[in-house]
N, C-alpha and C positions, 0 to 999 in steps of 0.2 A: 504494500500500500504506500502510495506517496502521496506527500502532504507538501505545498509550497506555500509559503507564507512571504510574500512580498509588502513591507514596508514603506509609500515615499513620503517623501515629506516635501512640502510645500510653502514657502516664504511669503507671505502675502500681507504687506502692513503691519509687518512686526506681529503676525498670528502664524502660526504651526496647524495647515489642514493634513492629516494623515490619512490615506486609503490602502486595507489590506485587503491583497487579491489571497485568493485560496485559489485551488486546483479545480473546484468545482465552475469558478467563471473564467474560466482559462474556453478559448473557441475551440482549441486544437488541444487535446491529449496525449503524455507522451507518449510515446519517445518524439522528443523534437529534433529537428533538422536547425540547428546552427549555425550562422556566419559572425566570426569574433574580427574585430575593427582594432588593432595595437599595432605599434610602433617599439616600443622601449623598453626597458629591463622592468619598471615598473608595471608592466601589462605582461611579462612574460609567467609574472607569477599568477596571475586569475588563468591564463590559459592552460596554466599545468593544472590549476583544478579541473577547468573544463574537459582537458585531455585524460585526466583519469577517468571521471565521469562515463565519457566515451568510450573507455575502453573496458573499463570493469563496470559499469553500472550501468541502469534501465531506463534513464533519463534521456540520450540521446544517441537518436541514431546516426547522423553528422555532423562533422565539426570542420567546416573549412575556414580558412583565414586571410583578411584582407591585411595588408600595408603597404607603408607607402614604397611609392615611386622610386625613389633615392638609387642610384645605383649603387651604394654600397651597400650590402648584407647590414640590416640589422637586427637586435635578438631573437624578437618575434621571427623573424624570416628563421634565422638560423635554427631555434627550437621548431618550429612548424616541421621544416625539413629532417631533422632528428627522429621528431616523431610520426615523420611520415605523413604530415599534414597535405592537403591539399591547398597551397599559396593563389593567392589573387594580386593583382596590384589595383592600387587604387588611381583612378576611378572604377568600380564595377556599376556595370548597367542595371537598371531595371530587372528584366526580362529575366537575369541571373539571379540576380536578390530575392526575386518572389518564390525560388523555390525551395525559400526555408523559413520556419517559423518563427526565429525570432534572431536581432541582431544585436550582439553585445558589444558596446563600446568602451573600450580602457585606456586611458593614454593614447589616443590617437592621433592629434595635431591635423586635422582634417573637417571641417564641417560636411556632413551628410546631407545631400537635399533630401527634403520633404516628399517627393517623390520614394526614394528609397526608404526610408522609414516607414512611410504607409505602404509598402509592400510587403512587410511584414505581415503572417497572419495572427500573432499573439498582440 
C-alpha cells in the first residue's frame, strides 16, 4: 500500500495557505513515469533517491533526465550515465514531456515554459 503525503506551502501577505494531496486525488496511479530537470551536485542527491526508487521500488516505472546544454559533462549528466539513465538536453519539447506523469525540478538554472508543465498528467 502507498500513501503520498505532499505538503506546499504558500506565501500570500505574510499568511501560510497549506494543501495536502494524498494518493487518492492523484489522476494517474503509480507506478509513474518521471522526467527529473538538475544540473548540479546539489540535484544529484534527490536523483539518487529517485534512482533507487526506480530500481528497487513500486513507485516508478521511468526515470529519465533533463540538463543543460553546457558542453561540458556535468554531475547530473555524469550520475544519469553511471546509472544508466536515459539523458535529454535541454530544451525538451512538448510532444516528449507528455509522456510522463510528472516533472521534478532540483537545481536546474533553467525556467520551464508553461507549456511543458501543463503536460504533465499529475
Amino acid at each position: 500500500m502507498y500513501a503520498i503525503n505532499k505538503l506546499f506551502k504558500f506565501v500570500r501577505n505574510k499568511k501560510y495557505f497549506s494543501r495536502i494531496y494524498t494518493h487518492s486525488q492523484c489522476k494517474v496511479k503509480p507506478p509513474w513515469k518521471v522526467i527529473f530537470y538538475g544540473t548540479d551536485e546539489f540535484s544529484v542527491e534527490s536523483l539518487k533517491v529517485l534512482c533507487k526508487e526506480y530500481r528497487h521500488g513500486s513507485l516508478l516505472s521511468n526515470l529519465e533526465v533533463v540538463t543543460s546544454p553546457k558542453a561540458k559533462k556535468n554531475p547530473i549528466e555524469v550520475y544519469s550515465q553511471q546509472e544508466k539513465l536515459l539523458v535529454h538536453k535541454y530544451p525538451v519539447d512538448e510532444i516528449k514531456c507528455g509522456n510522463f506523469d510528472i516533472g521534478i525540478v532540483v537545481s536546474f538554472g533553467h525556467l520551464i515554459p508553461a507549456n511543458i508543465i501543463k503536460s504533465f498528467n499529475l
